[in-house]
C-alpha positions as CSV (number, residue, x, y, z in Angstrom):
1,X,-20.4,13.3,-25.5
2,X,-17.1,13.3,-23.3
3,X,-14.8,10.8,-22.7
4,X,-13.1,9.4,-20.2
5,X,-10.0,11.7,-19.6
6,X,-8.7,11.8,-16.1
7,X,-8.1,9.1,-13.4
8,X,-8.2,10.2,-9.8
9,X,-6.9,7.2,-7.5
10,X,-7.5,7.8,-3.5
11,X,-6.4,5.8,-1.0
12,X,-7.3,6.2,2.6
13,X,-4.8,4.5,4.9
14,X,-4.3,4.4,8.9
15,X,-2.2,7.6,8.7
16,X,-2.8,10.0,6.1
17,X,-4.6,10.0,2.7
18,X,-2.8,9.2,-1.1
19,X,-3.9,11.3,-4.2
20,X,-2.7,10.2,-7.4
21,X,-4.3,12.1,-10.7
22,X,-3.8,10.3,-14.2
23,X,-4.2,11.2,-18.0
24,X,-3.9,8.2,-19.5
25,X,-0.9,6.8,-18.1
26,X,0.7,9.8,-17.6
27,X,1.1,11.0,-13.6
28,X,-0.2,14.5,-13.6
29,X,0.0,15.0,-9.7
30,X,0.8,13.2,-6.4
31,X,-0.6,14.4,-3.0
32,X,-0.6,13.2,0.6
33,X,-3.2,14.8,2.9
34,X,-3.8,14.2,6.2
35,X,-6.7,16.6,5.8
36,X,-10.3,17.1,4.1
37,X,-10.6,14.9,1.3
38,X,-13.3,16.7,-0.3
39,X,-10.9,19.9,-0.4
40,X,-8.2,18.1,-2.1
41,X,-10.4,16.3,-4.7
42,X,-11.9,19.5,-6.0
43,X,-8.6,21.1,-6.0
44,X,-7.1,18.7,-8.2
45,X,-9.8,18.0,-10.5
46,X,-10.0,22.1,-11.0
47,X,-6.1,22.6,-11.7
48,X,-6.0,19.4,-13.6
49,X,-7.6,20.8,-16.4
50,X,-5.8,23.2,-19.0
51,X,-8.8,26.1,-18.6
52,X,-8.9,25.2,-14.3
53,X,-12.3,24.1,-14.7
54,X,-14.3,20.5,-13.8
55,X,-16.1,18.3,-16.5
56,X,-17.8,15.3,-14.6
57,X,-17.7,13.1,-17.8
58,X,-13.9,13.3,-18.1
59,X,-13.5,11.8,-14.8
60,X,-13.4,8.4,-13.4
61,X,-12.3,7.4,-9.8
62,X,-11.3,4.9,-7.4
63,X,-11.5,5.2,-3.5
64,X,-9.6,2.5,-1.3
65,X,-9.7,2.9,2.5
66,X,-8.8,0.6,5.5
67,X,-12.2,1.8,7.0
68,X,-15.8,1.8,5.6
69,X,-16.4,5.1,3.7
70,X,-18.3,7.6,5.3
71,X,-22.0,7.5,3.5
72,X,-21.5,11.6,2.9
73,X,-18.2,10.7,1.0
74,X,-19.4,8.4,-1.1
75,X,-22.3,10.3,-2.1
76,X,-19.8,13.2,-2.8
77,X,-16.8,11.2,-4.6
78,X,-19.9,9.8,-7.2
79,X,-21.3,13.6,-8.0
80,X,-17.4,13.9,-8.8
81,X,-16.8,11.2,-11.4
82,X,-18.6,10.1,-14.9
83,X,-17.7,6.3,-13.4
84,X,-16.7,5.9,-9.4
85,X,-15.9,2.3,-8.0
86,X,-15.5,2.2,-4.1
87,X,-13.2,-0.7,-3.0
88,X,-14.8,-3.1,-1.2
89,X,-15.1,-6.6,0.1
90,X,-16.9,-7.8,-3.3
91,X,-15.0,-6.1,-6.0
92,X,-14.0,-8.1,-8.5
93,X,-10.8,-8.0,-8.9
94,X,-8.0,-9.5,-11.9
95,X,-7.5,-13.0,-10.0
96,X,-8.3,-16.1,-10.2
97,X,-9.0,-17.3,-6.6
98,X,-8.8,-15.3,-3.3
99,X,-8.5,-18.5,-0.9
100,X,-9.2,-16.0,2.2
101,X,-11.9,-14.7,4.6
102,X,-12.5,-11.4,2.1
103,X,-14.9,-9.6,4.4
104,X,-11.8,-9.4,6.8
105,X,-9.1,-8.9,3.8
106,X,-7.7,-5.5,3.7
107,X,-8.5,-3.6,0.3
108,X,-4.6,-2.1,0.8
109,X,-3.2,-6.0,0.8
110,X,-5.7,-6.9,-2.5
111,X,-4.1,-3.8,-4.1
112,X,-0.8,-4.8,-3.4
113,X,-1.2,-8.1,-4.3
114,X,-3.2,-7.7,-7.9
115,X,0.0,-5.7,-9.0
116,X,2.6,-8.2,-8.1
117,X,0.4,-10.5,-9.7
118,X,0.4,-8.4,-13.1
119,X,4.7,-7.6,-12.9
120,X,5.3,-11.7,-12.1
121,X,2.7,-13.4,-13.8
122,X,4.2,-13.2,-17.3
123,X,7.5,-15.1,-15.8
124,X,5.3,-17.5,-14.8
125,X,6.5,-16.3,-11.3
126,X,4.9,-16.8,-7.8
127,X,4.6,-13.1,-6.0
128,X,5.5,-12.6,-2.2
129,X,4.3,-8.6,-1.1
130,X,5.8,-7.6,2.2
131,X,4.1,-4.1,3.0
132,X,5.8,-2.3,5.7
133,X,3.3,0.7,7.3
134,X,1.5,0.7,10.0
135,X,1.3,-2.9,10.0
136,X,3.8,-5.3,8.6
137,X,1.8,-7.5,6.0
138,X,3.1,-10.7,4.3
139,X,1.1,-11.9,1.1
140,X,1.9,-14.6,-1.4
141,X,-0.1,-14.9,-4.7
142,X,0.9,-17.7,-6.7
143,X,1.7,-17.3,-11.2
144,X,-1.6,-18.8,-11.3
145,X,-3.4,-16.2,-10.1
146,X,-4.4,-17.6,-6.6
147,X,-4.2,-15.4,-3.5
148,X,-3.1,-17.4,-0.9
149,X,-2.9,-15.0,1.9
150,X,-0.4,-14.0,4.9
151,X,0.3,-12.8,8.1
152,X,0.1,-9.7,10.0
153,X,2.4,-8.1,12.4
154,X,3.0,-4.8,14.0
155,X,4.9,-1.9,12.1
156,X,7.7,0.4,13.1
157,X,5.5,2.9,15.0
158,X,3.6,0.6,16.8
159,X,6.5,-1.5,18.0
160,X,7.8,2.2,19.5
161,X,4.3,3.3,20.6
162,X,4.0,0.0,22.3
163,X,7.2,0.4,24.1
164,X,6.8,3.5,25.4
165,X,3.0,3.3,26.7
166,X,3.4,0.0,28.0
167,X,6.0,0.6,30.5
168,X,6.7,3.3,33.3
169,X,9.8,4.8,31.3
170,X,11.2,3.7,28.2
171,X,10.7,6.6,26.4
172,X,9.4,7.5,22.7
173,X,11.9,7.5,19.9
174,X,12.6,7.4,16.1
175,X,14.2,5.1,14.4
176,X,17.9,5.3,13.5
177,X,18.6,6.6,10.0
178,X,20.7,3.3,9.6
179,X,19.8,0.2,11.7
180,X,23.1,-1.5,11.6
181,X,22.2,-5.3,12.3
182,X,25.7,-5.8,13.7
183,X,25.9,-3.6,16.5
184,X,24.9,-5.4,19.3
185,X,25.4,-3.5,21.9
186,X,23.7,0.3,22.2
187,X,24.9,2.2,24.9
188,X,22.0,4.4,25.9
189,X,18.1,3.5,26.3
190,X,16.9,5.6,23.2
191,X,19.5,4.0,20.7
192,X,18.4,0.5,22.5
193,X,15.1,1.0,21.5
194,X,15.5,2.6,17.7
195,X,17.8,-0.6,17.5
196,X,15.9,-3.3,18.8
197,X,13.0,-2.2,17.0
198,X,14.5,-1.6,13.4
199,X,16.6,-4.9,13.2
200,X,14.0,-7.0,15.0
201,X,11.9,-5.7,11.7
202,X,14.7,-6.4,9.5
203,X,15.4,-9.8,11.1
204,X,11.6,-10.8,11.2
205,X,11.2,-9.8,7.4
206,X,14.5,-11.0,6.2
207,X,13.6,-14.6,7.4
208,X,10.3,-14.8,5.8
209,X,11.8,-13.7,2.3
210,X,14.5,-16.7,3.2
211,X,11.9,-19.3,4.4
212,X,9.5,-18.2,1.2
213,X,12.4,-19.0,-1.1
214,X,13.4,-22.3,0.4
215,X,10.0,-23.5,-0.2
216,X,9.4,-21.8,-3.3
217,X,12.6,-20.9,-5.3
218,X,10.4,-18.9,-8.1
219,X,9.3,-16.2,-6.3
220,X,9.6,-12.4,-7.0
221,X,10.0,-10.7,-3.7
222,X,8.0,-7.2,-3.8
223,X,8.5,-4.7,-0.7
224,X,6.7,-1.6,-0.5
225,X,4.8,0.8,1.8
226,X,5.0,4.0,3.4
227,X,8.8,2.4,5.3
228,X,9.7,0.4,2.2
229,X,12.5,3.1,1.1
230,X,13.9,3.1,5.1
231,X,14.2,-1.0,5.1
232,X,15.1,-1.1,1.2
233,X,19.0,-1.5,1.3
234,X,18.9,-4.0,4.6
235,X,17.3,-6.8,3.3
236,X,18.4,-9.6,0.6
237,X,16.7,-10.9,-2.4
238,X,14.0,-8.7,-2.7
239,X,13.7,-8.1,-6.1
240,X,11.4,-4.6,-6.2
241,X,11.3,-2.3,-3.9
242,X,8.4,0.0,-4.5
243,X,6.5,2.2,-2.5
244,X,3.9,3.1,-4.7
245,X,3.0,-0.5,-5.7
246,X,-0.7,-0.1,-4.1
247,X,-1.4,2.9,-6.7
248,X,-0.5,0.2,-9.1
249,X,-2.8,-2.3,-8.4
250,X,-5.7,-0.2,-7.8
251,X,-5.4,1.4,-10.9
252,X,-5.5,-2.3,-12.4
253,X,-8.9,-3.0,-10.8
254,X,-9.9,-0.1,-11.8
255,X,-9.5,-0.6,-15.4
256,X,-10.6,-4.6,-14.6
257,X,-14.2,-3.2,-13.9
258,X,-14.4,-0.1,-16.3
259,X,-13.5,-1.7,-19.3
């Protein structure tokens, strides 16, 4: 009989798709598709193993995604996998209370919030995950182990999307490498924009981490997401920044259910 021997952790965001491949707790690979899934799961699973072939039994498998998984998918992801757990609305999960509507909670925001829950906890310290992506989402779970929830607001893109298809000519940009909070005063419509929107972001999520303090002074400050690295060195008091702190958690509730 086979054991367990391989982790395959997928994660199906708003932009593109997350592959991380584990033996043990070893990193063997990290891919980011914006492809066919199916492709990329029997790559890695082929070239994972030392003769490039598949054994079902030495896999198990997590799939997260910010949309229902197609039925086909699923069906294929379970033929992949000696044990395959689908993220969903009623997974239990290493907490001790979700105080939130979880049929409209975000699997991506549990994820996130089950690992800063797991870093703090022995510190007996309260958790606040900002997650900067497509959205900008703001999550406080408490030592105890009680998700408390958070709000929502529009990421980097989508502030620049909005400006440009909302109006007659402000045009499409990028964001400056460095948004410098103290310039003031751009001197051309493109650098008004990348500026506007990048310290508006930085203002926004700098007073939450100030406002979270002031009311609770023990509180680890976790940012992460896909723009983490790019808002990093422009904020204060945020004690980790890291990108790949969704991996983390899943990987949790996936050992939480296939003990």
């Amino acid at each position: 009989m086979c054991s367990i021997v391989y982790t395959l952790l997928i994660d199906s965001g708003n932009t593109y798709t997350k592959l991380i491949t584990l033996q043990g707790d070893e990193v063997l690979e990290r891919l980011r598709i914006s492809g066919n899934v199916r492709e990329a799961v029997v790559q890695i699973q082929t070239e994972s193993h030392p003769q490039k072939s598949f054994t079902r039994a030495e896999w198990q498998l997590l799939y997260s995604s910010v949309a229902s998984p197609q039925k086909e998918l699923e069906t294929f992801l379970r033929e992949r996998a000696d044990y395959v757990l689908i993220l969903g609305s009623d997974t239990p999960v290493p907490l001790k209370e979700i105080r939130y509507n979880r049929s409209t909670l975000g699997v991506d925001r549990l994820a996130v919030a089950v690992a800063a829950f797991n870093r703090s906890h022995p510190a007996e310290r309260n958790a606040l995950v900002i997650d900067i992506g497509t959205a900008i989402t703001y999550d406080f779970i408490t030592y105890t182990g009680i998700f408390m929830g958070g709000t929502i607001s529009p990421g980097p893109q989508i502030r620049l999307r909005a400006l440009h298809e909302f109006t007659g000519r402000l045009p499409m940009v990028d964001l400056t490498p460095n948004p410098d909070p103290a310039m003031r005063t751009p001197h051309s419509t493109p650098q008004a924009i990348a500026q506007g929107v990048g310290i508006g972001i930085i203002f926004e999520v700098q007073q939450y981490i100030n406002n979270t303090l002031i009311d609770k002074p023990k509180t680890d400050i976790y940012l992460t997401g896909g723009w983490a690295p790019y808002f990093a060195d422009q904020l204060k008091n945020v004690t980790f920044a890291l990108p790949e702190l969704q991996m983390e958690g899943l990987k949790s509730i996936l050992a939480y259910n296939h003990q």
